[in-house]
Residue, then its C-alpha position, 0 to 999 in steps of 0.5 A: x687855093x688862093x689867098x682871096x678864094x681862102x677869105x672868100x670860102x671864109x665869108x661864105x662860112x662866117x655868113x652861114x653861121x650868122x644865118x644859122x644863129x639867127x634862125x635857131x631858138x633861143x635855148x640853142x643860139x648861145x651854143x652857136x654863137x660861141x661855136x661862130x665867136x672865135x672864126x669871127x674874131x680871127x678873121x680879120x687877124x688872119x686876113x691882115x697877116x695873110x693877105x695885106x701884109x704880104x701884099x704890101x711888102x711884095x708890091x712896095x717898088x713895084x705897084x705902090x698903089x696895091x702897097x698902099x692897100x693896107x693902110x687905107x684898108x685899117x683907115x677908112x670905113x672898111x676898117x670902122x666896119x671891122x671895129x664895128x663888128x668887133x665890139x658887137x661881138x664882144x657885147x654880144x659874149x656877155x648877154x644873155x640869148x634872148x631877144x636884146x642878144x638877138x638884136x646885137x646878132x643882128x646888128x654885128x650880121x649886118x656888119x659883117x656884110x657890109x664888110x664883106x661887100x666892100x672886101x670882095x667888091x671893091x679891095x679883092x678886084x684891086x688886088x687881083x692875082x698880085x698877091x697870089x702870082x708864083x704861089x697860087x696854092x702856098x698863099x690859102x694854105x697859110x691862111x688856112x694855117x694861120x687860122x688853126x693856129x689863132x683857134x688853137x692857141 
């Protein structure tokens, strides 16, 4: 698998548990969330490491343009999104599962889907199969990698 279908399985799963969180009573919400808190907290580590960095090393000389992703990729608003999503996780840890909790769930779901649109509708196009071209398999596996290392660590 490659590296853009890895974070797309990825935001399948992440948008799930926010839906599940969303829909459970109040007594089960916080188990779940802190079931779904660390996947979230290291995606975007992951998709930095995994993807953008790679990325921009390998197309440097050679398309300049896809290099020059992961610096407007921190920069412009998919990055505030990114910022946005992580102080409500973070807000998120220390409330009380009730209904301002819920609000703050809400909210970083919202986040979190505007980042995704953005992501796979206008970031994953551009870069296409250059990340993945001549190791089509070895580019999800590290990421998936990566990530049971984040969560384990």
């Amino acid at each position: 698998m490659g590296a853009i279908q890895f974070l797309k399985q990825e935001h399948k799963k992440a948008k799930a548990g926010l839906k599940q969180v969303l829909k459970a009573p109040a007594e089960t919400r916080g188990d779940l969330w802190s079931e779904l808190q660390p996947d979230l907290e290291a995606h975007e580590q992951i998709e930095d490491a995994g993807l953008y960095e790679p990325l921009a090393r390998a197309t440097a000389k050679t398309a300049p343009e896809l290099a020059a992703l992961r610096e407007r990729h921190r920069r412009e608003r998919h990055q505030k999104e990114v910022e946005r999503v992580e102080t409500l996780v973070k807000q998120i840890d220390g409330l009380d599962p009730a209904a301002g909790w819920l609000a703050k769930v809400k909210a970083a779901g919202a986040s979190l889907d505007q980042h995704i649109r953005e992501e796979e509708g206008e970031v994953f196009p551009r870069i296409g199969k250059a990340r993945d071209k001549g190791r089509p398999e070895e580019a999800g596996t590290e990421m998936a990698e990566m990530k049971a290392e984040t969560l384990h660590a």
